[in-house]
N, CA and C atoms as a LAMMPS dump frame, in Angstrom:
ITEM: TIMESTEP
0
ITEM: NUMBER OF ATOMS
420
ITEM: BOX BOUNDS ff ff ff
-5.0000000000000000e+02 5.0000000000000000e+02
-5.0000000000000000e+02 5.0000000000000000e+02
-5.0000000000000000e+02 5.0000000000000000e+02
ITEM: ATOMS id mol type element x y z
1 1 1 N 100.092 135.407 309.545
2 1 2 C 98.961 135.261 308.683
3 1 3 C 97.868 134.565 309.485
4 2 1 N 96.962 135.309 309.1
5 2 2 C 95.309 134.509 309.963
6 2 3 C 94.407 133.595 309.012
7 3 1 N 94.104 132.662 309.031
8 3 2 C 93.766 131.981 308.273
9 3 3 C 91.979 131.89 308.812
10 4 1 N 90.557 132.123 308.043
11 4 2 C 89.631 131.659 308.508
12 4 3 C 88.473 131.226 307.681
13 5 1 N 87.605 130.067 308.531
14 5 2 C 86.477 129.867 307.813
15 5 3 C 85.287 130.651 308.163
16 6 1 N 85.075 131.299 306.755
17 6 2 C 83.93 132.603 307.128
18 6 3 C 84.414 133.641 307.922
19 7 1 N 83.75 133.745 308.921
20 7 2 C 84.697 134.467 310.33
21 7 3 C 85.193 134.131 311.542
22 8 1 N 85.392 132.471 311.588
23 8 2 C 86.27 132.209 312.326
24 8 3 C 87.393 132.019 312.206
25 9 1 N 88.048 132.34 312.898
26 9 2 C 89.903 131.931 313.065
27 9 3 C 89.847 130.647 312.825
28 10 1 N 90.698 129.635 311.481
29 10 2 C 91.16 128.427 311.912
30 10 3 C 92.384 128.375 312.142
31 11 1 N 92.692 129.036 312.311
32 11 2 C 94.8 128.609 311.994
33 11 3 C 95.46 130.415 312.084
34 12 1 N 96.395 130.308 312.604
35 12 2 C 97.486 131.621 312.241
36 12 3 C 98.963 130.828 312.327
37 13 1 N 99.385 131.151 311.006
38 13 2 C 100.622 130.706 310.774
39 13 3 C 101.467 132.317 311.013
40 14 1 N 102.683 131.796 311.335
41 14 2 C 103.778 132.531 311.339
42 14 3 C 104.998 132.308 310.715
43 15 1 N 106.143 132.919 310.497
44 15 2 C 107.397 132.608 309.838
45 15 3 C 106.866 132.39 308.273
46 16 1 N 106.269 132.923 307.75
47 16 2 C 106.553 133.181 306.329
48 16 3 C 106.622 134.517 306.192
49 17 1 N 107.74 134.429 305.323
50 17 2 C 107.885 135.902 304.74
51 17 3 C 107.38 135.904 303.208
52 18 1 N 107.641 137.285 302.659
53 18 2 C 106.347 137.737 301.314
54 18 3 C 107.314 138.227 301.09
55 19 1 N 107.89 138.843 300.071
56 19 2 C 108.455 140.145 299.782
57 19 3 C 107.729 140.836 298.771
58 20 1 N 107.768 142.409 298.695
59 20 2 C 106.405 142.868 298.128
60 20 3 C 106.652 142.537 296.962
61 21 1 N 104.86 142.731 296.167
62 21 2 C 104.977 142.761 295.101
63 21 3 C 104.993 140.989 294.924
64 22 1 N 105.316 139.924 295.672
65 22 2 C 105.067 138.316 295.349
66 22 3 C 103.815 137.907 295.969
67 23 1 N 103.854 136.792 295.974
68 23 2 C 102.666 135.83 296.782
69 23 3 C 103.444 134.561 296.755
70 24 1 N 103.188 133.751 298.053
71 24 2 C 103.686 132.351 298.7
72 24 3 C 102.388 131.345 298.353
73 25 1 N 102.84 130.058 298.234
74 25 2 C 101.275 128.785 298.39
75 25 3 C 101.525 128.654 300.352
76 26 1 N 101.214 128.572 301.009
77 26 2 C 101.18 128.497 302.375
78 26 3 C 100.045 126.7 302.681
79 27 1 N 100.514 126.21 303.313
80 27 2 C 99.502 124.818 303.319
81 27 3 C 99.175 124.759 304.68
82 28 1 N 98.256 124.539 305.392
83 28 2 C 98.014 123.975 306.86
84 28 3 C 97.089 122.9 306.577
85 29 1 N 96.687 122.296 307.884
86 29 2 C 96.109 121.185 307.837
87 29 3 C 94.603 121.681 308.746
88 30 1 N 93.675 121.635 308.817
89 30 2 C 92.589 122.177 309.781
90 30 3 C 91.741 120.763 309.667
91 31 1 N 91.688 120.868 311.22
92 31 2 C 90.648 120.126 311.787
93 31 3 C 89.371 120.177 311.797
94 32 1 N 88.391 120.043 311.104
95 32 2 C 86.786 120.503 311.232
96 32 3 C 86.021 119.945 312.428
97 33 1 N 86.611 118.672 313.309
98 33 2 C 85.823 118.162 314.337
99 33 3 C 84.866 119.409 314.741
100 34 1 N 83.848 119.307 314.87
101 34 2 C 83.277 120.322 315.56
102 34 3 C 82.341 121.244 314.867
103 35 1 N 83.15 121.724 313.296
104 35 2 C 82.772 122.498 312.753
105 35 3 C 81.526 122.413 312.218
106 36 1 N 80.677 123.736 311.998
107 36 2 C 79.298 123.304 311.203
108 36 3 C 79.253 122.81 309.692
109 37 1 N 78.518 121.383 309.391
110 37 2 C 78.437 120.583 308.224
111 37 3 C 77.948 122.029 306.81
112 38 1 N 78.189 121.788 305.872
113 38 2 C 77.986 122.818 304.696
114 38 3 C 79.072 123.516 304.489
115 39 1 N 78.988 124.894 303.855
116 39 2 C 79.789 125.045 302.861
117 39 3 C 80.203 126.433 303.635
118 40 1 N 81.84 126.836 303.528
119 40 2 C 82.465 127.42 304.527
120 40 3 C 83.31 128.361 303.214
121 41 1 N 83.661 129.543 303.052
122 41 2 C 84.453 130.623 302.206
123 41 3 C 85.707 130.835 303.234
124 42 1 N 86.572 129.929 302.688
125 42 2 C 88.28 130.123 303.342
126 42 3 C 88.943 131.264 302.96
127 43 1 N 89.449 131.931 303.752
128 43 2 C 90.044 133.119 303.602
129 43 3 C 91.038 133.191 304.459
130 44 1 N 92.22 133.821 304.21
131 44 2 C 93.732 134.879 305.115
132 44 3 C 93.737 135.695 304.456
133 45 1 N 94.046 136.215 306.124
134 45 2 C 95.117 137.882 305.705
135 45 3 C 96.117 138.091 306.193
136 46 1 N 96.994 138.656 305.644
137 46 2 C 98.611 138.501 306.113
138 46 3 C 98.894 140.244 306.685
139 47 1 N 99.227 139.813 307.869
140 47 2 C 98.82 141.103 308.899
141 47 3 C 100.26 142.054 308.14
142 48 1 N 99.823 143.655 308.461
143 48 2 C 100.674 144.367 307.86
144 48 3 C 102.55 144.177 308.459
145 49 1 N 103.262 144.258 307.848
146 49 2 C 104.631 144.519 308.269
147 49 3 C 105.011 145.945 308.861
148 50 1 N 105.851 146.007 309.543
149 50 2 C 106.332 147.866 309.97
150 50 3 C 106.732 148.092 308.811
151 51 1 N 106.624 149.198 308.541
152 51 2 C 106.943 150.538 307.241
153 51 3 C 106.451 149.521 306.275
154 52 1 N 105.485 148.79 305.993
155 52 2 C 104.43 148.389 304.805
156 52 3 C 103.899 149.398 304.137
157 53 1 N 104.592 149.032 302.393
158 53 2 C 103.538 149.997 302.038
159 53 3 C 102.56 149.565 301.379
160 54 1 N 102.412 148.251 300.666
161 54 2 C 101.175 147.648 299.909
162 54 3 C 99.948 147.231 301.394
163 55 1 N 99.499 147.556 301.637
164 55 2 C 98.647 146.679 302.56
165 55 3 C 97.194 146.435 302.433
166 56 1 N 96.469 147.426 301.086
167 56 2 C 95.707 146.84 300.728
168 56 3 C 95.358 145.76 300.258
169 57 1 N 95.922 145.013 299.74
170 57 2 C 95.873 143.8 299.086
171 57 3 C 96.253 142.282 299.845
172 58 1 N 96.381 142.43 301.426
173 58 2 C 96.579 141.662 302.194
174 58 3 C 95.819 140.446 302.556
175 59 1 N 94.742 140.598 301.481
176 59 2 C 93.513 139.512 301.932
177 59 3 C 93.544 138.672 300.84
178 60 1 N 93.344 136.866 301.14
179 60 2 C 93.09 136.371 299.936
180 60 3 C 92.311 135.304 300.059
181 61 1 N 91.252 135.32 299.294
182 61 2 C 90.166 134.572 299.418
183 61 3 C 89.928 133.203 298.187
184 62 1 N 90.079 132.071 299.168
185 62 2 C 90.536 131.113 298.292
186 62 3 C 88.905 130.285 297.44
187 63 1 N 88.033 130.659 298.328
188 63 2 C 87.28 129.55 297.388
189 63 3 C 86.392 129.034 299.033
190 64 1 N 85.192 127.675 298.126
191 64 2 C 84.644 127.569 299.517
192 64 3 C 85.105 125.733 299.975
193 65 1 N 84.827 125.573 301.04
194 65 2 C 85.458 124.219 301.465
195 65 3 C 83.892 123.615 301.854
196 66 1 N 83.806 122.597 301.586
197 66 2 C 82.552 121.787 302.056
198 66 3 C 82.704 120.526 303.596
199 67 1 N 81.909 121.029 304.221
200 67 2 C 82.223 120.176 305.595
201 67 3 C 81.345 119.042 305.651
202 68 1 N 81.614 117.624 305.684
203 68 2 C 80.44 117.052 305.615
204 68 3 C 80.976 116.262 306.96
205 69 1 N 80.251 114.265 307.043
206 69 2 C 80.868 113.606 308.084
207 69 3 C 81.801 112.873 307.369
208 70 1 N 82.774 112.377 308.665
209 70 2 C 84.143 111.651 308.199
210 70 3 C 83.549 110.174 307.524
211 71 1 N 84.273 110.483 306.55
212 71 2 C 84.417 109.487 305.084
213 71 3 C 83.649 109.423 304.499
214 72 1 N 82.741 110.793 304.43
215 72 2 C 81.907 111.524 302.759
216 72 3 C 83.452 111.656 301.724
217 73 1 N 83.582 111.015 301.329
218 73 2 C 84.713 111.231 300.25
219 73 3 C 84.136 112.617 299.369
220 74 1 N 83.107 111.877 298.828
221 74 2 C 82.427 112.762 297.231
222 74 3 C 81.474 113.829 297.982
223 75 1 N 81.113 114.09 298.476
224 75 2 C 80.401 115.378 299.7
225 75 3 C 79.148 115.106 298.965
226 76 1 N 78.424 113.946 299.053
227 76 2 C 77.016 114 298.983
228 76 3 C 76.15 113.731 299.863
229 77 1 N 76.75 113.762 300.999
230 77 2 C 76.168 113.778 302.616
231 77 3 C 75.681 112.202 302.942
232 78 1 N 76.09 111.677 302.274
233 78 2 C 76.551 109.818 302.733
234 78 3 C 77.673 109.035 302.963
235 79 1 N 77.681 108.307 303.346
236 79 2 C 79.359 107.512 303.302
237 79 3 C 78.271 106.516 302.66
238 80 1 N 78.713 105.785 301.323
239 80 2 C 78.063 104.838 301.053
240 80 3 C 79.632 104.267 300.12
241 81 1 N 78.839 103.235 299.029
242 81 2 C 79.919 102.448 298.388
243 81 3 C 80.883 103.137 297.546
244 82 1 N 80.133 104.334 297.123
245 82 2 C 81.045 105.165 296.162
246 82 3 C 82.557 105.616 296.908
247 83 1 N 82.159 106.037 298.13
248 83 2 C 83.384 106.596 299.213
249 83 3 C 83.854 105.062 299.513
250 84 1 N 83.769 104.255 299.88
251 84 2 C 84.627 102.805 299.834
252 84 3 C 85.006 102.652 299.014
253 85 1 N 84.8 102.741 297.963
254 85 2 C 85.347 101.769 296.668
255 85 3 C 86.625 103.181 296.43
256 86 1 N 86.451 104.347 296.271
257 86 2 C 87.592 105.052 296.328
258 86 3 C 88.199 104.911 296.992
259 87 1 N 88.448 104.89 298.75
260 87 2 C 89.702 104.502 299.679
261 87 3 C 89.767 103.526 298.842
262 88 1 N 89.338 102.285 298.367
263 88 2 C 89.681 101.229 298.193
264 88 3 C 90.717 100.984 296.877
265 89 1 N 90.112 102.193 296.039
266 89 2 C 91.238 102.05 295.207
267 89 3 C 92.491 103.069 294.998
268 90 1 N 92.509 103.565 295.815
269 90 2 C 93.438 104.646 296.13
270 90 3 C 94.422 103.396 297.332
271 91 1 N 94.253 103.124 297.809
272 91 2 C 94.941 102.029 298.857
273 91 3 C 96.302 102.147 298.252
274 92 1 N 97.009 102.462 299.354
275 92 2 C 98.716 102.146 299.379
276 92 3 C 99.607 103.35 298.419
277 93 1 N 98.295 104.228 298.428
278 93 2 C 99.428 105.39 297.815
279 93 3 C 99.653 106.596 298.699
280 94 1 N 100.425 106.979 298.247
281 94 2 C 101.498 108.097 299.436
282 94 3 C 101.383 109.617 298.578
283 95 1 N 101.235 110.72 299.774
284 95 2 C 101.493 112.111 299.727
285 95 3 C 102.726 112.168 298.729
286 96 1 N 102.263 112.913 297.751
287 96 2 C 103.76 113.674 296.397
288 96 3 C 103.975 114.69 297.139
289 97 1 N 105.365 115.279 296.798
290 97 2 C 105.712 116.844 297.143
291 97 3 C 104.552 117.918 296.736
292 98 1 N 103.931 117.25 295.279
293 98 2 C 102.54 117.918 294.877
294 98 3 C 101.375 118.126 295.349
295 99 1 N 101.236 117.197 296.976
296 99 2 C 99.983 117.272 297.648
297 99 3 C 98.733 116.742 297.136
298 100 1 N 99.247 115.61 295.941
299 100 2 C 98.259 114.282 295.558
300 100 3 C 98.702 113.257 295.969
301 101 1 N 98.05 112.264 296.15
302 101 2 C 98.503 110.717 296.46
303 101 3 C 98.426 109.78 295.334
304 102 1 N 100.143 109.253 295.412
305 102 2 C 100.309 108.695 294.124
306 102 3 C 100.76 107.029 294.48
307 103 1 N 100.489 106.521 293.418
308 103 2 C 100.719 104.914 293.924
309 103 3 C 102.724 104.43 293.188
310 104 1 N 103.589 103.73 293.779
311 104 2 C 104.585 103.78 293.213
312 104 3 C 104.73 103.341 291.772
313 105 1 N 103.552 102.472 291.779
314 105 2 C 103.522 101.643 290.164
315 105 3 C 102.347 102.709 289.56
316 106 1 N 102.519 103.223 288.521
317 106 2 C 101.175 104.169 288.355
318 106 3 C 99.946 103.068 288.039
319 107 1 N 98.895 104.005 288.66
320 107 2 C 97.936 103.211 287.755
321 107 3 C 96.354 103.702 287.602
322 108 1 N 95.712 103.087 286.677
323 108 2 C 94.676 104.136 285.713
324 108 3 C 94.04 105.255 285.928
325 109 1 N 93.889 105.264 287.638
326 109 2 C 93.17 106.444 288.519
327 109 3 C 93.91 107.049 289.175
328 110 1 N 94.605 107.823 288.744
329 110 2 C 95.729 108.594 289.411
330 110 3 C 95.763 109.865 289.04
331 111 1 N 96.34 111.055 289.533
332 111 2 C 96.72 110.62 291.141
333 111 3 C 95.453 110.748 291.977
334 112 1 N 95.581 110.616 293.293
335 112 2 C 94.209 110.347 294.03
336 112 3 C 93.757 111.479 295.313
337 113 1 N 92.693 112.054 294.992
338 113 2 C 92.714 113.017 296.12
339 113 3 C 93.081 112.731 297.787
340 114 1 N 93.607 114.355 298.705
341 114 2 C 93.573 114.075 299.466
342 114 3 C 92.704 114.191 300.385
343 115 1 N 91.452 114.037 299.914
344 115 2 C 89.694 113.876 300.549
345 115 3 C 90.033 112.303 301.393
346 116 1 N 91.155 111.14 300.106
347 116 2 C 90.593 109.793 301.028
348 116 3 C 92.403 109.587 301.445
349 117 1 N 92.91 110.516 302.338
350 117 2 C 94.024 110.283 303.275
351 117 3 C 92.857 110.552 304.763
352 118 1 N 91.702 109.821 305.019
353 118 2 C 90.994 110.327 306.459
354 118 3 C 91.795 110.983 307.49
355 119 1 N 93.096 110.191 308.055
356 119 2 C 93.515 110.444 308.979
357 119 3 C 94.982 111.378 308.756
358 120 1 N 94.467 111.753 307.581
359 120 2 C 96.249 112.728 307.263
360 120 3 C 97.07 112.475 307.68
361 121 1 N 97.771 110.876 307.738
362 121 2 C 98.766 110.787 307.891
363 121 3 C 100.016 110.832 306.944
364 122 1 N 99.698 111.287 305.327
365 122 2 C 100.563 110.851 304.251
366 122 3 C 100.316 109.745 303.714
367 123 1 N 99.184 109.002 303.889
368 123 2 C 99.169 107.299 302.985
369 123 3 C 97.699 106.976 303.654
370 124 1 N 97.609 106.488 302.377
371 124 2 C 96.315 105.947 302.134
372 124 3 C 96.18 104.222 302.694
373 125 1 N 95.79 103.995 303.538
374 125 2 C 96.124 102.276 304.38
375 125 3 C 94.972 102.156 304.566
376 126 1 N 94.954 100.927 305.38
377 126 2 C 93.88 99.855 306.587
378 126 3 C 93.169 101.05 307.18
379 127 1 N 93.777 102.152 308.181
380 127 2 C 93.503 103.212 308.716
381 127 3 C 92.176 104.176 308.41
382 128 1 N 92.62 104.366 306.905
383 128 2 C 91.695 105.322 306.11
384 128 3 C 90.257 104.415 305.968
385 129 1 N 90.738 102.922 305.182
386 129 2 C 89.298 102.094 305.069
387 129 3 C 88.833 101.962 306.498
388 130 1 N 89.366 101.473 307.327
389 130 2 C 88.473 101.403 308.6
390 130 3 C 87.474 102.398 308.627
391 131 1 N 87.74 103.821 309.064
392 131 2 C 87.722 104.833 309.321
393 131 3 C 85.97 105.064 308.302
394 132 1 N 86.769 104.808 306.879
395 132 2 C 85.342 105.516 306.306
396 132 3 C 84.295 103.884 306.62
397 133 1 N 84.9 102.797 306.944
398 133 2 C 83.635 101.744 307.06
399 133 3 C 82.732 101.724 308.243
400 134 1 N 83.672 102.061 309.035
401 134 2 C 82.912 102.219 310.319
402 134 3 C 81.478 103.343 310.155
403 135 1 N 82.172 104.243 309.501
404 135 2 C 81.215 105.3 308.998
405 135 3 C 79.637 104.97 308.254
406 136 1 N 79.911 103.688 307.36
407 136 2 C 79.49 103.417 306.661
408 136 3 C 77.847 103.343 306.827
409 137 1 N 77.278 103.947 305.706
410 137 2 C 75.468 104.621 305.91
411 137 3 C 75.102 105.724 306.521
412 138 1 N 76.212 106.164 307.33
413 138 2 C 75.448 107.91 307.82
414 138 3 C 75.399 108.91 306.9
415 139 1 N 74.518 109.583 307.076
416 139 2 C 73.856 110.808 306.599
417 139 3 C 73.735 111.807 307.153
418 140 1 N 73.719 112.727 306.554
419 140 2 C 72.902 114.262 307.131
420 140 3 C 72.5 114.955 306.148
């Protein structure tokens, strides 16, 4: 499977299988360093199999992804207090099998996107706040 933003290649995964007639959730992780800031239409296509017979339907177009700078939490092209005060209260919660970040004791703002895991490591720490403070006041 080729995975891309717009028409670039970000990713090609391999080793999933489909069997016809289903559909898989497939997850990768993509790096934007680099990438141009604004708004990007994510798309794969899952290259044909030998003796395939569905293969029209090989394309699937997920939606668009917004690129801004590291630790725009809310994508309004600032890192200001709003993006702090979220790492800040998201702090110390961990990746679910569900691909939200949840705190072990629940609590009122939950669960918490994974916009403020910065450094994708699975948990929201010291790491992530650094990360968006250092940031803190840039624009574009």
């Amino acid at each position: 499977m080729t995975v891309y933003a717009d028409s670039t290649i970000i990713g090609t995964i391999s080793g999933v299988t489909i069997l016809s007639g289903n559909s898989a959730i497939v997850t990768f992780t993509w790096n934007t360093t680099g990438f141009a800031k604004g708004n990007h239409t994510i798309w794969a296509y899952a290259w044909p199999v030998l003796d395939g017979i569905h293969i029209a339907d090989n394309t699937f177009t997920d939606g668009r992804i917004f690129v801004s700078i590291v630790g725009d939490i809310n994508g309004d092209r600032m890192v200001d207090l709003k993006d702090t005060f979220a790492v800040d209260l998201a702090y110390g919660s961990l990746r679910g099998t569900d691909g939200q970040y949840w705190h072990y004791i629940p609590c009122h703002c939950y669960p918490h996107s994974p916009n403020l895991d910065i450094n994708d490591d699975g948990q929201i720490d010291l790491k992530d706040t650094f990360i968006t403070d250092i940031n803190y006041g840039k624009t574009w």
